[in-house]
BALOKE-390456 format. One record per atom (N, C-alpha, C): x, y, z; residue in three letters. Coordinates in pm, whole numbers, plus 50000, padded with zeros to 5 digits. Last residue first. Example, Ala and Ser with C-alpha at 12.3 -4.5 7.8 and 13.67 -1.06 7.14 Angstrom:
// BALOKE-390456
     x     y     z code
 51285 49775 50708  SER
 51367 49894 50714  SER
 51290 50003 50787  SER
 51319 49431 50780  ALA
 51230 49550 50780  ALA
 51320 49670 50780  ALA
***
This chain:
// BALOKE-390456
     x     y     z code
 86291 90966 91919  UNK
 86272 91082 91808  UNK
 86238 91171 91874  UNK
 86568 90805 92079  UNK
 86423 90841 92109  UNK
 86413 90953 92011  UNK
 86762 90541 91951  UNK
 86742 90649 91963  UNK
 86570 90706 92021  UNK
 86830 90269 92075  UNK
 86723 90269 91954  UNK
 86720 90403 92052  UNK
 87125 90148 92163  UNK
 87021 90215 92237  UNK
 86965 90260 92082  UNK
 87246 89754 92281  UNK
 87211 89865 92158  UNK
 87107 89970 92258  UNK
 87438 89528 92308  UNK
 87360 89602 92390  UNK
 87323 89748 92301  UNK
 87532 89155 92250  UNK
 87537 89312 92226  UNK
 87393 89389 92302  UNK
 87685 88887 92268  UNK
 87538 88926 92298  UNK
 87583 89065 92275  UNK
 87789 88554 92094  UNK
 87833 88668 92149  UNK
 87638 88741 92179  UNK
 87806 88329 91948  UNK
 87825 88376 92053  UNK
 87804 88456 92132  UNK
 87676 88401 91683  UNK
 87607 88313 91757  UNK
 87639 88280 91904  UNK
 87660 88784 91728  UNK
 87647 88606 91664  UNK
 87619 88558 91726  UNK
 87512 88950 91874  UNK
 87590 88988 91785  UNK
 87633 88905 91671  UNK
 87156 88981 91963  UNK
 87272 88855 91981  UNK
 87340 88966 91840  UNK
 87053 89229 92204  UNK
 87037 89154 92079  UNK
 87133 89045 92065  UNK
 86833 89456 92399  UNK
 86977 89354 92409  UNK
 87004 89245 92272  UNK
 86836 89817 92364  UNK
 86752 89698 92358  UNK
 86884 89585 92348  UNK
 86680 90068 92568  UNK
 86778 89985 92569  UNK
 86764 89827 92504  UNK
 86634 90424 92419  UNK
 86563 90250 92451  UNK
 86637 90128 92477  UNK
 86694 90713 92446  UNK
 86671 90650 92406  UNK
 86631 90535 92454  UNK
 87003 90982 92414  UNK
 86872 90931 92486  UNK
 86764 90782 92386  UNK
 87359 90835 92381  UNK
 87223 90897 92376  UNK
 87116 90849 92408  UNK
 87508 90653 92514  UNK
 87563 90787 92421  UNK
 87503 90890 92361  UNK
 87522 90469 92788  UNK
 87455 90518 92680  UNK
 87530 90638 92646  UNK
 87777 90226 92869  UNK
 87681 90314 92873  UNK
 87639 90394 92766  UNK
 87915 89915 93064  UNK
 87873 89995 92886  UNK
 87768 90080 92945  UNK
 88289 89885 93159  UNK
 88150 89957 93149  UNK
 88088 89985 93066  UNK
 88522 89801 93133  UNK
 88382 89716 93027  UNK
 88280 89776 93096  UNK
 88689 89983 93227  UNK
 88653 89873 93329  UNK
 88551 89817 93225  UNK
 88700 90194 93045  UNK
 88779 90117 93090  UNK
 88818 89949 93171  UNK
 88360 90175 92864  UNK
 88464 90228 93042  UNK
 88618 90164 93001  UNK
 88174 90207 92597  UNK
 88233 90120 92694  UNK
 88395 90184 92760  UNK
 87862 90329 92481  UNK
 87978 90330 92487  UNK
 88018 90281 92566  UNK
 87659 90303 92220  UNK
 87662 90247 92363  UNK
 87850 90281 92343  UNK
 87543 90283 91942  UNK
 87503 90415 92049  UNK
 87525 90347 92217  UNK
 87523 90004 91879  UNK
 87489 90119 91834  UNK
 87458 90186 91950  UNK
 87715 89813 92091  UNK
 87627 89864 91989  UNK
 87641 89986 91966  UNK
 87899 89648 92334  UNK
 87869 89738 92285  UNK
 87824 89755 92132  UNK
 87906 89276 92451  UNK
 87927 89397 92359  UNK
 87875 89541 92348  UNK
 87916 89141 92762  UNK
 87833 89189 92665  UNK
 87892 89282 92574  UNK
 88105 89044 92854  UNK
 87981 88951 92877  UNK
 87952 88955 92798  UNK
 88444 89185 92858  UNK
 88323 89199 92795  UNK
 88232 89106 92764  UNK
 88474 89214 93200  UNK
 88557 89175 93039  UNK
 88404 89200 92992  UNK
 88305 89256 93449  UNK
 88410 89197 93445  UNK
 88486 89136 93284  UNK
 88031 89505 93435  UNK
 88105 89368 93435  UNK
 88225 89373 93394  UNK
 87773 89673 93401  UNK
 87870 89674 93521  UNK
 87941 89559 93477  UNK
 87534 89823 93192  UNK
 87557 89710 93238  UNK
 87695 89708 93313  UNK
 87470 90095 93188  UNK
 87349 89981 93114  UNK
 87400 89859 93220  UNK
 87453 90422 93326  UNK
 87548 90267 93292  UNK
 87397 90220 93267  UNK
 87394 90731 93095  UNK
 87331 90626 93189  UNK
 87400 90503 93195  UNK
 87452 90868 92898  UNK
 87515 90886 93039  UNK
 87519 90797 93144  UNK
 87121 91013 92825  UNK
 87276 90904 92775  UNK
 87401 90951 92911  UNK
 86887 90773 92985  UNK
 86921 90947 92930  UNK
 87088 90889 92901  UNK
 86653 90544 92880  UNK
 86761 90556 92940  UNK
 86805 90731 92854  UNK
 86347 90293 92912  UNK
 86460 90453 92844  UNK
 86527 90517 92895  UNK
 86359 90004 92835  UNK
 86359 90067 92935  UNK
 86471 90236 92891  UNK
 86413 89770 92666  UNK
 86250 89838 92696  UNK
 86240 89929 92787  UNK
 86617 89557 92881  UNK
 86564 89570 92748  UNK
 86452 89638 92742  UNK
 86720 89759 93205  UNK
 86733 89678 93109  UNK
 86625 89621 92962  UNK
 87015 89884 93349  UNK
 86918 89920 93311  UNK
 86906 89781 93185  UNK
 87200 89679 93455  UNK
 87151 89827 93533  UNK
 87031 89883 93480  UNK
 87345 89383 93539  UNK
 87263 89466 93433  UNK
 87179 89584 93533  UNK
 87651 89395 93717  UNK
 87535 89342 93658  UNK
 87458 89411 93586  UNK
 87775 89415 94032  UNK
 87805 89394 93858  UNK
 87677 89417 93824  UNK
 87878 89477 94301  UNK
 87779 89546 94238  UNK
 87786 89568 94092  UNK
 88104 89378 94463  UNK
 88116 89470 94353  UNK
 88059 89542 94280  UNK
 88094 89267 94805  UNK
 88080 89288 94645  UNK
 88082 89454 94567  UNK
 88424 89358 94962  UNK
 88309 89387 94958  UNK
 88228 89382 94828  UNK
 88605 89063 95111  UNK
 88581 89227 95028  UNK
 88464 89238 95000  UNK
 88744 88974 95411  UNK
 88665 88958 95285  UNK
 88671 89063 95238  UNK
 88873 88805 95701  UNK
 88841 88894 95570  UNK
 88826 88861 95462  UNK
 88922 88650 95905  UNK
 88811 88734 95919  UNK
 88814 88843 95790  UNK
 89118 88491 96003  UNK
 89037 88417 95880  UNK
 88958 88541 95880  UNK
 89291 88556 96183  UNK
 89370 88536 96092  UNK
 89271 88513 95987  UNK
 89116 88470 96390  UNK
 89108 88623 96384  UNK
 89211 88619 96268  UNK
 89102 88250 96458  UNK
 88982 88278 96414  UNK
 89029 88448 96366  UNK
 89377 88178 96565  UNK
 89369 88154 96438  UNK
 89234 88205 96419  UNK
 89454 87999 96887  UNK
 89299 88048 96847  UNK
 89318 88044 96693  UNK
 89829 88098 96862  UNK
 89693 88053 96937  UNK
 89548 88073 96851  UNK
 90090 88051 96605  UNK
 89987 88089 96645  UNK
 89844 88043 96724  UNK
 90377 87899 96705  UNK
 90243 87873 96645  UNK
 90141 87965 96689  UNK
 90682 87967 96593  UNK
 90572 87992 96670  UNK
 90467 87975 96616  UNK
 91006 87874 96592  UNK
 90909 87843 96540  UNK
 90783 87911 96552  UNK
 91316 88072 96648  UNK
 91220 87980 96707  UNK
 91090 87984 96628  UNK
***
Protein backbone atom coordinates (compact mmCIF):
# COMPACT_ATOMS: atom_id res chain seq x y z
CA UNK A 1 0.00 0.00 0.00
CA UNK A 2 1.08 3.51 -0.94
CA UNK A 3 1.46 5.98 2.06
CA UNK A 4 1.53 9.48 2.16
CA UNK A 5 3.19 11.05 4.60
CA UNK A 6 1.14 13.71 7.07
CA UNK A 7 2.49 17.44 7.83
CA UNK A 8 6.26 16.68 5.94
CA UNK A 9 7.82 19.82 8.02
CA UNK A 10 9.81 17.40 9.95
CA UNK A 11 11.22 15.50 6.70
CA UNK A 12 12.80 19.17 5.70
CA UNK A 13 14.68 20.06 9.02
CA UNK A 14 18.35 19.44 8.02
CA UNK A 15 21.30 21.03 7.41
CA UNK A 16 25.04 20.99 8.15
CA UNK A 17 26.97 22.96 9.83
CA UNK A 18 29.31 25.67 8.03
CA UNK A 19 32.63 24.87 7.51
CA UNK A 20 34.56 27.79 8.53
CA UNK A 21 36.70 28.38 5.08
CA UNK A 22 38.46 31.22 4.43
CA UNK A 23 41.43 33.43 4.93
CA UNK A 24 42.88 33.06 8.54
CA UNK A 25 45.59 35.03 8.70
CA UNK A 26 46.14 37.78 6.37
CA UNK A 27 48.71 40.00 4.01
CA UNK A 28 51.18 41.95 6.73
CA UNK A 29 50.38 39.92 9.45
CA UNK A 30 53.14 37.62 11.40
CA UNK A 31 52.46 34.38 11.70
CA UNK A 32 54.51 31.46 13.96
CA UNK A 33 54.92 28.44 11.53
CA UNK A 34 52.28 26.11 12.15
CA UNK A 35 49.90 28.67 11.75
CA UNK A 36 46.66 27.91 9.00
CA UNK A 37 46.79 30.95 6.53
CA UNK A 38 43.90 29.94 4.57
CA UNK A 39 40.90 26.98 4.92
CA UNK A 40 39.45 25.99 1.38
CA UNK A 41 37.88 23.80 -0.85
CA UNK A 42 40.77 22.80 -3.91
CA UNK A 43 43.26 25.05 -4.38
CA UNK A 44 41.76 29.08 -4.56
CA UNK A 45 45.07 29.72 -3.57
CA UNK A 46 48.56 28.29 -4.17
CA UNK A 47 51.20 27.62 -1.91
CA UNK A 48 54.70 29.60 -1.91
CA UNK A 49 57.63 30.05 -0.50
CA UNK A 50 57.57 28.66 2.90
CA UNK A 51 53.83 27.59 2.98
CA UNK A 52 52.78 24.27 3.25
CA UNK A 53 49.48 22.54 2.07
CA UNK A 54 46.92 19.76 4.14
CA UNK A 55 45.37 17.22 2.54
CA UNK A 56 42.27 19.12 2.59
CA UNK A 57 44.25 22.43 0.58
CA UNK A 58 45.03 23.60 3.85
CA UNK A 59 47.83 26.20 3.51
CA UNK A 60 50.08 26.80 6.42
CA UNK A 61 53.17 28.28 7.54
CA UNK A 62 56.61 26.46 7.61
CA UNK A 63 58.16 29.23 9.30
CA UNK A 64 58.07 32.28 11.39
CA UNK A 65 57.44 35.25 9.54
CA UNK A 66 54.97 37.69 7.24
CA UNK A 67 52.15 36.61 5.27
CA UNK A 68 52.26 38.06 2.01
CA UNK A 69 49.50 37.22 -0.97
CA UNK A 70 50.91 37.64 -4.59
CA UNK A 71 49.60 36.64 -8.15
CA UNK A 72 51.40 33.34 -9.41
CA UNK A 73 50.09 34.31 -13.12
CA UNK A 74 47.74 35.71 -14.58
CA UNK A 75 45.36 33.24 -13.11
CA UNK A 76 46.24 32.02 -10.43
CA UNK A 77 47.01 33.69 -6.66
CA UNK A 78 49.80 32.31 -4.26
CA UNK A 79 50.43 32.76 -0.57
CA UNK A 80 54.05 33.33 0.50
CA UNK A 81 55.73 33.74 4.17
CA UNK A 82 58.81 36.49 3.90
CA UNK A 83 60.87 34.90 6.67
CA UNK A 84 61.33 37.04 10.03
CA UNK A 85 65.38 37.75 10.52
Amino acid sequence: MAHKKGQGSTQNNRDSAGRRLGVKKYGGESVVAGNIIIRQRGTKVHPGKNIGMGKDHTLYALVDGVVAFERKDKKRKQVSIIPAV
